[in-house]
BARO-929647 format. One record per residue: residue number from 0; residue in three letters; x, y, z of N, C-alpha, C in turn. Coordinates in steps of 0.1 Angstrom, whole numbers. Example, Ala and Ser with C-alpha at 12.3 -4.5 7.8 and 13.67 -1.06 7.14 Angstrom:
SITE     i    aa     nxx     nyy     nzz    caxx    cayy    cazz     cxx     cyy     czz
SITE     0   ala     132     -57      78     123     -45      78     132     -33      78
SITE     1   ser     128     -22      71     137     -11      71     129       0      79
REM end
This chain:
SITE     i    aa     nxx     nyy     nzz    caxx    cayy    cazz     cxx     cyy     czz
SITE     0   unk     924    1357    2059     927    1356    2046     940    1349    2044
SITE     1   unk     952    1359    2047     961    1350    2050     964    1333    2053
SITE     2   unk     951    1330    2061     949    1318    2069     944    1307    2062
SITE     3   unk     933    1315    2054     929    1308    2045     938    1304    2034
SITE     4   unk     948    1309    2028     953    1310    2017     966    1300    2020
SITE     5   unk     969    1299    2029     979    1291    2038     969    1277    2040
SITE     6   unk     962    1276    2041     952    1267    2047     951    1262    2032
SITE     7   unk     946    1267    2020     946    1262    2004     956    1258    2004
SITE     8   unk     970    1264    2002     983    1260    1999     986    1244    2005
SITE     9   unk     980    1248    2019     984    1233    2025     977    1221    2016
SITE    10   unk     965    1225    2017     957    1218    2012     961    1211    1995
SITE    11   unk     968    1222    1992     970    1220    1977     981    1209    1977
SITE    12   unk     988    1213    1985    1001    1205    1987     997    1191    1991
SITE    13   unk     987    1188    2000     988    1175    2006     981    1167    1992
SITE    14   unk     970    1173    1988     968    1168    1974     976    1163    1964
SITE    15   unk     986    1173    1962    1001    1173    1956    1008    1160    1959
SITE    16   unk    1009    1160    1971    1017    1147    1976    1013    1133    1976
SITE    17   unk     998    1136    1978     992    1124    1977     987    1116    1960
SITE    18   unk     989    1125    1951     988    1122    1939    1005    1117    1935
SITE    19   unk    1013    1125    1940    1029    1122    1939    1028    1107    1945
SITE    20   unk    1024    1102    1961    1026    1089    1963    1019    1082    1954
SITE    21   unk    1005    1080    1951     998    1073    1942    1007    1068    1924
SITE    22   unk    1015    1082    1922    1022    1078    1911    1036    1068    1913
SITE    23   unk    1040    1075    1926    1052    1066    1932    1053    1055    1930
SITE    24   unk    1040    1048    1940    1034    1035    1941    1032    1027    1927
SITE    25   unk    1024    1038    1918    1021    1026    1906    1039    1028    1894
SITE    26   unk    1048    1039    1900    1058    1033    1892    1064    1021    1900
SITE    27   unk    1066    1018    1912    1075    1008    1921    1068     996    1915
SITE    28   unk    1049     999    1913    1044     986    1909    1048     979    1895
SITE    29   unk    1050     988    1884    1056     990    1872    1073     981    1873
SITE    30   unk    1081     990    1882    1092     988    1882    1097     976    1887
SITE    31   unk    1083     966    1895    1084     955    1899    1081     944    1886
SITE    32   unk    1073     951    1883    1069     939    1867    1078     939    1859
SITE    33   unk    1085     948    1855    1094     946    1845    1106     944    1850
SITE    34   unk    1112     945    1865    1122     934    1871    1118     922    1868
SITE    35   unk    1107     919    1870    1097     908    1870    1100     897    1856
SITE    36   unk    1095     902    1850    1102     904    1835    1113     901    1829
SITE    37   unk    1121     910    1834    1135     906    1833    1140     892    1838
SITE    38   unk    1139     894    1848    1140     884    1855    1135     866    1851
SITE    39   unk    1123     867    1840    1122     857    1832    1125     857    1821
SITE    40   unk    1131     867    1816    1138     866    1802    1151     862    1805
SITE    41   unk    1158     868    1816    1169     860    1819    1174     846    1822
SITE    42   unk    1163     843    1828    1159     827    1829    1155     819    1815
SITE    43   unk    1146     827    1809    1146     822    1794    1160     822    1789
SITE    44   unk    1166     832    1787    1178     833    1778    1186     823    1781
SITE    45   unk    1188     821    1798    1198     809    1801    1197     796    1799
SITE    46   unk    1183     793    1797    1174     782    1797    1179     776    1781
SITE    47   unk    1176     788    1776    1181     788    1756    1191     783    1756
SITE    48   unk    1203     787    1765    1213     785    1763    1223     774    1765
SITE    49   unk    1216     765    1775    1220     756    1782    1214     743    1773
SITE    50   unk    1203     747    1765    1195     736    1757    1203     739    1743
SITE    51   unk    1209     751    1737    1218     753    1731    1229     746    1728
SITE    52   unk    1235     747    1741    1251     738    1743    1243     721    1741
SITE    53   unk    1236     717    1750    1232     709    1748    1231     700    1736
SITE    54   unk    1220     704    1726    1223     703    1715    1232     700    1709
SITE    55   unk    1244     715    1709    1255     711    1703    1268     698    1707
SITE    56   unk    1266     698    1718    1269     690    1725    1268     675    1722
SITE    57   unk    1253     673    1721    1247     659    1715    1253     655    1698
SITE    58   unk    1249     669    1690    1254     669    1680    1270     662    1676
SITE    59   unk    1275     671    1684    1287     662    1683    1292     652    1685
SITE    60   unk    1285     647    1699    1288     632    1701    1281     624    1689
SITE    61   unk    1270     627    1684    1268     620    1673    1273     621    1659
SITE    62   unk    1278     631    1659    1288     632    1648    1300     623    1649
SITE    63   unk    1305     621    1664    1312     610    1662    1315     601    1660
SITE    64   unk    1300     593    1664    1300     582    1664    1294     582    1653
SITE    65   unk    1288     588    1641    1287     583    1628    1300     581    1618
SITE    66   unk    1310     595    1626    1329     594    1620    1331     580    1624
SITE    67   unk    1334     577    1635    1336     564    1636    1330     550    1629
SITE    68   unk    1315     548    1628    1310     538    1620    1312     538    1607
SITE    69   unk    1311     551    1602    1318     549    1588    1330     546    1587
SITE    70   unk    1346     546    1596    1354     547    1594    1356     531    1592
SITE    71   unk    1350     522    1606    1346     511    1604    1342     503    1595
SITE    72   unk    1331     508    1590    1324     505    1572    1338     504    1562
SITE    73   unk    1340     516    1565    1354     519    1554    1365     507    1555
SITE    74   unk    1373     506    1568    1380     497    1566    1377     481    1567
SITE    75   unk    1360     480    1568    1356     466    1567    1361     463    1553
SITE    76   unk    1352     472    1544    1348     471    1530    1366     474    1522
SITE    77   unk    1378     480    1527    1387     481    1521    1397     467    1526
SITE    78   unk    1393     461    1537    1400     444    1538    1394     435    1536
SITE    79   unk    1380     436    1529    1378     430    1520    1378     431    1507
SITE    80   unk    1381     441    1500    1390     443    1491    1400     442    1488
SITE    81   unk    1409     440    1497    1420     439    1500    1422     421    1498
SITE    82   unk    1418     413    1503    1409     399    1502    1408     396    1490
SITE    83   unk    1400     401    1485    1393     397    1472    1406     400    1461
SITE    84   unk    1414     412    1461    1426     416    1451    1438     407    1453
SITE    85   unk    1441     402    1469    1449     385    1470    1444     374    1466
SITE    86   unk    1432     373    1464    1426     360    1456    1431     358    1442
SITE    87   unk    1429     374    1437    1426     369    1422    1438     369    1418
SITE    88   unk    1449     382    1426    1464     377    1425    1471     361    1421
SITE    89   unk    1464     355    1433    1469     340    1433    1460     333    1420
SITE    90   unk    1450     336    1420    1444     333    1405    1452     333    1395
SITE    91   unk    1453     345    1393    1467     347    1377    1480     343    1381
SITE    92   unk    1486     340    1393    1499     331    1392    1496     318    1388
SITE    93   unk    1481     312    1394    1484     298    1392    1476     299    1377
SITE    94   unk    1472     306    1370    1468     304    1354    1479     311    1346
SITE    95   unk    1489     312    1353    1504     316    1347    1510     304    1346
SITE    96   unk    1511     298    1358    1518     284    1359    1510     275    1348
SITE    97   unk    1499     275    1352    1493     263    1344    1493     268    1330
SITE    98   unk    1497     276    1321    1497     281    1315    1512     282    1303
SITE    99   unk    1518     283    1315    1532     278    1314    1535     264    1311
SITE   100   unk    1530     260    1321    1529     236    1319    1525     233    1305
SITE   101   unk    1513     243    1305    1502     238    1289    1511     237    1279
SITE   102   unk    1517     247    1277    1529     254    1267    1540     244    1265
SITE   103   unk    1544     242    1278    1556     231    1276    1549     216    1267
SITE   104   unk    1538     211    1276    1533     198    1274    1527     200    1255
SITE   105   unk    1522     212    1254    1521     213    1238    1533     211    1232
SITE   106   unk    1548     224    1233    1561     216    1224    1558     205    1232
SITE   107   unk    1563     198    1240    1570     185    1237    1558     174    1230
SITE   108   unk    1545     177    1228    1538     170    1219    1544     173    1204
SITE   109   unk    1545     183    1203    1545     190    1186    1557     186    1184
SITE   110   unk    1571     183    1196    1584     180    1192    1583     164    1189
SITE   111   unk    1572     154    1195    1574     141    1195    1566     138    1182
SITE   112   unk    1556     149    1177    1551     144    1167    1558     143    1155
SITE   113   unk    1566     156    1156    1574     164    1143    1585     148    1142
SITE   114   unk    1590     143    1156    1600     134    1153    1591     121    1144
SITE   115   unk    1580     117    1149    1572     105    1145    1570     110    1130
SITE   116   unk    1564     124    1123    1567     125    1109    1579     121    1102
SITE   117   unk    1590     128    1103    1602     128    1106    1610     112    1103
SITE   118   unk    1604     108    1113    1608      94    1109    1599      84    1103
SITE   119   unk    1586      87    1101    1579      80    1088    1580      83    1074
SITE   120   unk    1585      94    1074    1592     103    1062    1600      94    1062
SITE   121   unk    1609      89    1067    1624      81    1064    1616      69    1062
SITE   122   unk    1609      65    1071    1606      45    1064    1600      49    1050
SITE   123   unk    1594      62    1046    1585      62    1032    1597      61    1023
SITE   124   unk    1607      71    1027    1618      70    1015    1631      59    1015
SITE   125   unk    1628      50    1025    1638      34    1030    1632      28    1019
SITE   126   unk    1638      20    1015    1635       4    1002    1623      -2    1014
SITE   127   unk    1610     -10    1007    1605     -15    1018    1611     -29    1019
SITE   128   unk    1621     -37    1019    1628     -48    1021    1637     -43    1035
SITE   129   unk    1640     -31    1039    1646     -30    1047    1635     -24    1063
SITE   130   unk    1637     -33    1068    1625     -29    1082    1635     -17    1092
SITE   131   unk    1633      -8    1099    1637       1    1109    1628       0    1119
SITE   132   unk    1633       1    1134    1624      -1    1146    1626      13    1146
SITE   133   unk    1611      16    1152    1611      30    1155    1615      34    1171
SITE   134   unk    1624      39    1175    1627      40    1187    1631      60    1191
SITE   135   unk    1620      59    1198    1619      76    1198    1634      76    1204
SITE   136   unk    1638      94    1203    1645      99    1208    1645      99    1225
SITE   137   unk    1655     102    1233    1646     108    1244    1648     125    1245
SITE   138   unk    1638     130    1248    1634     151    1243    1640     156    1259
SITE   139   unk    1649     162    1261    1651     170    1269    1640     176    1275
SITE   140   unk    1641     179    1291    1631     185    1296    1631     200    1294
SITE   141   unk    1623     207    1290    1621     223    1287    1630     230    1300
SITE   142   unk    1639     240    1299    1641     247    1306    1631     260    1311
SITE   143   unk    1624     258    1325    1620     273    1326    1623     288    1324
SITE   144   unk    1611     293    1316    1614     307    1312    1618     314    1324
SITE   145   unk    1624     326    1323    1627     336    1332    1612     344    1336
SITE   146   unk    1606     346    1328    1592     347    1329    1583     339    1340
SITE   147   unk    1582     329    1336    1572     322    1345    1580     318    1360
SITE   148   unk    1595     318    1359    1601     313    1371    1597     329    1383
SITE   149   unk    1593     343    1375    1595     356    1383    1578     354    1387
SITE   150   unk    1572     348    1380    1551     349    1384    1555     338    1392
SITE   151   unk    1560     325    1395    1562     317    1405    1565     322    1418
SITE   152   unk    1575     332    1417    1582     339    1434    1571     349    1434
SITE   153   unk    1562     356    1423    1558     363    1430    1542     360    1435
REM end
């Protein structure tokens, strides 16, 4: 009896053990997959990560090369503005000058005519037995304004 009951026990036990390895086994199997696992998520993650930087990476370089083409754009478009505002500069100096000339050449019309009335007024009011040659004055040349002499320098 003893023998027997010793003989169960064993028995129970080797059962025992052998169900213990069986679970052993399928945790190590378990514990392999989800190392397993891990082990590709960590590869994913770095993978993410590196395509990440990447990205950002690219991003930036293209960011700077569109900072740069526009800065380019920019200062095309501001020297030629720059261009176009010396043009028209020189535009209004020389329609200052010429504008100035006009001015003079009108007095000294209006002053030659004023003399030619001036002095037909006198032959109207002369006896006509007395003849007068008409012999203009000579008109001083206009002095330049201070005005147009400062749109000249500038």
């Amino acid at each position: 009896m003893f023998l027997e009951e010793t003989a169960d026990d064993y028995e129970k036990a080797l059962r025992e053990l052998d169900k213990l390895q069986e679970s052993l086994s399928r945790k190590d199997e378990q514990l392999a997959e989800h190392r397993e696992r891990e082990a590709n998520l960590r590869n994913t993650l770095l993978t993410a990560q590196k395509l990440a930087d990447d990205v950002r990476h690219s991003a930036k370089q293209d960011a700077k090369i569109i900072v740069r083409e526009a800065q380019n754009r920019a200062d095309t478009v501001l020297q030629q503005a720059q261009a176009r505002l010396d043009s028209v500069e020189r535009d209004i100096t020389e329609l200052r000058l010429k504008r100035t000339d006009v001015k003079s050449s009108l007095k000294g019309s209006i002053a030659a005519l004023d003399h030619a009335l001036e002095f037909i007024k006198g032959q109207d009011a002369a006896p006509p037995d007395e003849l007068r040659l008409h012999r203009p004055r000579p008109m001083p040349a206009p002095a330049p304004k201070p005005a147009a002499l400062a749109a000249v320098k500038a």
